[in-house]
C-alpha positions in Angstrom: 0.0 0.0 0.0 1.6 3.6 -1.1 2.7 5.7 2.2 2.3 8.9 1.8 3.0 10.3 5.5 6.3 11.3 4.7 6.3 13.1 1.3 2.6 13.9 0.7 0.7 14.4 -2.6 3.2 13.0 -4.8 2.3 10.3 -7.1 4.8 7.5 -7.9 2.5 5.9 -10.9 -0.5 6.5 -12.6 -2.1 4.0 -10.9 -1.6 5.8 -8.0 -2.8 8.6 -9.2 -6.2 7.2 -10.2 -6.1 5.2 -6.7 -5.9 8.5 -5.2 -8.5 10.1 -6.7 -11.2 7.6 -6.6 -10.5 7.4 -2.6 -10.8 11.4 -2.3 -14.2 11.4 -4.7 -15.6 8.2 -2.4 -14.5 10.1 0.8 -16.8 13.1 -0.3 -19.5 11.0 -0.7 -19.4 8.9 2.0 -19.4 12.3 3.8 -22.4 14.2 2.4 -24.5 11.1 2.4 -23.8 11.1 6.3 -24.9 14.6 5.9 -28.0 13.9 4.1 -29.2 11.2 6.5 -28.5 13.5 9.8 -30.5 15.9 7.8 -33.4 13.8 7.2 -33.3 12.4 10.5 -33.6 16.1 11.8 -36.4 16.9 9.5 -34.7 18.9 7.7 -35.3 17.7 4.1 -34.5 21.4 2.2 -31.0 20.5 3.7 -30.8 16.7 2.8 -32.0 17.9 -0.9 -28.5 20.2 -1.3 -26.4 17.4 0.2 -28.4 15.2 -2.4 -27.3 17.4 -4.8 -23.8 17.4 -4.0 -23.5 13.7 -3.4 -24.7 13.2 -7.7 -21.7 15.9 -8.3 -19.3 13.8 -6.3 -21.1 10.4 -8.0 -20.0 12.4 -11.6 -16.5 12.8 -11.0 -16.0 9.0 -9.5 -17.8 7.9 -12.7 -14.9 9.9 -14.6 -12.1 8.1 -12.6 -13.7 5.2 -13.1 -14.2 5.6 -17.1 -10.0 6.4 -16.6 -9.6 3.1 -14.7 -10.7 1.4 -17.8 -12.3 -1.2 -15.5 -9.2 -1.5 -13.6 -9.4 -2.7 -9.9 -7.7 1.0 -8.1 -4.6 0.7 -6.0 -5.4 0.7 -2.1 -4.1 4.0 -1.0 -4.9 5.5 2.2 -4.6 9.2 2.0 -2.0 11.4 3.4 -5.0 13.2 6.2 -8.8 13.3 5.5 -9.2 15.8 2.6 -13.1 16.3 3.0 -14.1 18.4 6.1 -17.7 19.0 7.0 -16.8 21.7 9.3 -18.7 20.9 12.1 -22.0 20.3 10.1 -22.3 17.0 11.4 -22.6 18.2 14.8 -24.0 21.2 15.1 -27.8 21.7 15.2 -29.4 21.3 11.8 -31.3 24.6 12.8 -28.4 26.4 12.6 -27.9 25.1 9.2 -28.2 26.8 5.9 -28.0 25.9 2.0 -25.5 29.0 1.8 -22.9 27.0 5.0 -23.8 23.6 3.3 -22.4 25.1 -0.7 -19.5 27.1 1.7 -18.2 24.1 2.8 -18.5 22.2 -0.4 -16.1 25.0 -1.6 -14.1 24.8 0.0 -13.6 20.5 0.0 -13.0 21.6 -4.2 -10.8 24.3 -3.6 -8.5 21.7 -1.3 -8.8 19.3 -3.8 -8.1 21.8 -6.4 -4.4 22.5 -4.1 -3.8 18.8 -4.5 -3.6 18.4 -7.5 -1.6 20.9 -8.4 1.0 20.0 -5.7 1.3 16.5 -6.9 1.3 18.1 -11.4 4.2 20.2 -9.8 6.2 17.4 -8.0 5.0 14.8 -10.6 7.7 12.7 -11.5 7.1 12.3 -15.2 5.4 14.2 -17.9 1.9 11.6 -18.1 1.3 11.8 -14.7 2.2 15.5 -14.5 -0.5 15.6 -17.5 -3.0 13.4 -15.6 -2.6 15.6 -12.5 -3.0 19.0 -14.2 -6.6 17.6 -16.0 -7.5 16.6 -12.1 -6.7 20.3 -11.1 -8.7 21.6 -13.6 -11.5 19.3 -13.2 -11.6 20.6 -9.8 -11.6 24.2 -10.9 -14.9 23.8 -12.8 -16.0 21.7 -9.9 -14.9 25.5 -7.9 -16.6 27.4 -9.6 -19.9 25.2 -10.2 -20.4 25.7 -6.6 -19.2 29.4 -6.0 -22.4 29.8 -8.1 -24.9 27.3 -6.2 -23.7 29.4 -3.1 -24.1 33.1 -4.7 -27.4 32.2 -5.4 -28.0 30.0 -1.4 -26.4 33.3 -0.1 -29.1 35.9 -2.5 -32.3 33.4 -0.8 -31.1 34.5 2.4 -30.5 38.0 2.2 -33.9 37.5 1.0 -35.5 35.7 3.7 -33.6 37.9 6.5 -35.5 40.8 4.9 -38.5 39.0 6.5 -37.2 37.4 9.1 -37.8 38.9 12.9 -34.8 39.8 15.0 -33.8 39.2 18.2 -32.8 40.3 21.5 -30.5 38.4 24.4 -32.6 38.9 27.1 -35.7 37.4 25.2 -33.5 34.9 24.0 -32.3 33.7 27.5 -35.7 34.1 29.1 -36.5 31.5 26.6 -33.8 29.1 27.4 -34.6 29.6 31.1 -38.2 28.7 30.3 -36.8 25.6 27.9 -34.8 24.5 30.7 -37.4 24.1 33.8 -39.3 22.4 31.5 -37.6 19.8 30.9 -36.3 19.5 34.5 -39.8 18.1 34.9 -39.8 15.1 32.9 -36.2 13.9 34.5 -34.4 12.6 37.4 -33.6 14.9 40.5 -30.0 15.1 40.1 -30.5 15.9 36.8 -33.5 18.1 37.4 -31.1 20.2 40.1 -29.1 21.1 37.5 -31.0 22.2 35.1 -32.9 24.4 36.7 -29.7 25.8 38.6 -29.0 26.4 34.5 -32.3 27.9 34.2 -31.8 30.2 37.0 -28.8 31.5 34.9 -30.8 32.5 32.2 -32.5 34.3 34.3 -30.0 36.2 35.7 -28.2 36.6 32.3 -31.0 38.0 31.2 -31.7 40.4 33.7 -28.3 41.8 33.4 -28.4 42.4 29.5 -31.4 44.3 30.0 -30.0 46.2 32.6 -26.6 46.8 30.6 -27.2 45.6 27.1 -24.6 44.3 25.2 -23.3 45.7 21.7 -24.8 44.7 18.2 -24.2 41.4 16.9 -25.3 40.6 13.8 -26.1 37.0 14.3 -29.4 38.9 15.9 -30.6 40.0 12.8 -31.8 36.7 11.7 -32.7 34.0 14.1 -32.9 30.5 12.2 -36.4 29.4 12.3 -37.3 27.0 15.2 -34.2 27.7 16.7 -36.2 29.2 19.8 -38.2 25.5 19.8 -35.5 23.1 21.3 -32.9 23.3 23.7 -29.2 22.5 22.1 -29.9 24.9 19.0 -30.5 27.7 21.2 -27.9 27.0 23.5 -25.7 26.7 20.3 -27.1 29.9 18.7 -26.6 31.7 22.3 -23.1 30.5 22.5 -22.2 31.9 18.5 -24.0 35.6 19.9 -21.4 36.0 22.8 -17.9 34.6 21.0 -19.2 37.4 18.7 -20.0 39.8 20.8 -16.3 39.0 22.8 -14.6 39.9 19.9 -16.8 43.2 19.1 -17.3 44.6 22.4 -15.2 47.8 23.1 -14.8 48.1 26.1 -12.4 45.4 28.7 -15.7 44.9 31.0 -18.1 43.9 28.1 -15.5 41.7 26.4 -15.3 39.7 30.0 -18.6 39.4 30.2 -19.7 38.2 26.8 -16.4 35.6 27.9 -18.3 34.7 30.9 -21.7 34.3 29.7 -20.0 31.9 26.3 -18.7 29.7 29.4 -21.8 29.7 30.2 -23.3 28.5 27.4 -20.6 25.8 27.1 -21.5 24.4 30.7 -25.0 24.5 29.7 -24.5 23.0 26.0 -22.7 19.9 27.7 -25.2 19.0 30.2 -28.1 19.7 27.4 -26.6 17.6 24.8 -27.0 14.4 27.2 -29.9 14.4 27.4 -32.2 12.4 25.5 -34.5 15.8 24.4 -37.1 15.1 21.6 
């Protein structure tokens, strides 16, 4: 099997080569189908509809390494470190979501393959493989651009829809999440129970205190996702995004401290909420 810990991205045969690129086209897929389900799962079927849409681009290009195999069973290869990143969209709350972050990311997966390629045309150690390498990069270019424009037009649809969309405030926001929170410490065990509503009491307070001294503007308040006021881990996520903003916006040294404080907050929160086996 080709190691390529040592001196990544070069190819030593164009077998390789073709290994390497029908394991970095199956890696994709295998990623936004994992997507795709989470997203159905989550009810969410605008979202598994663009990953559906990317996994039929990523099913095109393996169909053109395939044609190049010629029917050839690939090389194993194992590449160099996992070239297809979801950035966190497998994790986060599919509230918090959006066609524009899902054709982002997809971006930017072309854009690393697109760097690959061209690393391994300029190291190439002959003139075919150098050849073969430079039609990948270009391949991936097209693939680039493709998507810059699925994401112009994802990022247009919500400017759209923020035109319409209500805004929000912290304190309502963490009333809320207070609310959320001793709710649900009604349907567990006491240990459990204590804590959440010690959480809940937070809230509270947080609230109280950003509508004594409210915080500065934030943009993430201009558009809260829809239903992201419904369950508990998307508002603690959407919470947690408003104050590492606002820690890096706030002027002064005080209101930089407390947007740090009330993020740690969150984080405590988000950990004990993400246990729990919430509907």
């Amino acid at each position: 099997m080709p190691d390529k810990k040592t001196e990544p991205w070069t190819m030593a045969s164009m077998d390789e080569l073709l290994a390497f690129a029908r394991a970095m086209e199956q890696e994709a897929i295998d990623g936004y189908v994992s997507l795709a389900a989470r997203m159905r799962l989550e009810n969410r079927p605008d979202l598994a509809a663009v990953f559906g849409r990317l996994i039929a681009e990523e099913e095109g290009h393996l169909g053109n390494v395939d044609r190049w195999l010629g029917g050839r069973t690939p090389l194993p290869v194992t590449l160099p470190e996992p070239l297809f990143d979801d950035e966190g969209a497998g994790l986060v709350a599919p509230e918090l979501l959006t066609s524009y972050r899902a054709f982002s990311m997809a971006v930017r997966n072309e854009e690393r393959a697109f760097v690959f390629w061209s690393y391994a045309a300029a190291h190439a150690p002959n003139d075919e493989i150098r050849h073969a390498a430079e039609r990948l990069a270009m391949e991936e270019l097209g693939h680039v651009a493709t998507l810059r424009r699925e994401r112009r037009r994802a990022f247009h649809a919500m400017r759209h829809a923020d035109a319409q969309a209500d805004k929000g405030n912290l304190p309502t926001l963490e009333q809320r999440l207070s609310s959320l929170l001793m709710k649900q410490a009604d349907s567990v065990g006491a240990l459990v129970a204590e804590r959440l509503r010690a959480h809940s009491a937070e809230a509270a307070e947080r609230a109280q205190h950003l509508s004594r001294e409210p915080s500065a503007e934030t943009p993430l308040l201009q558009h809260v996702p829809q239903n992201v006021t419904e369950r508990l881990v998307p508002l603690c996520e959407f919470l947690l995004d408003c104050y590492l903003d606002l820690a890096e916006r706030e002027r002064t040294e005080a209101g930089r401290k407390r947007a740090q404080t009330f993020a740690g907050d969150m984080i405590r929160c988000l950990q004990g909420v993400r246990a729990l086996p919430i509907p």
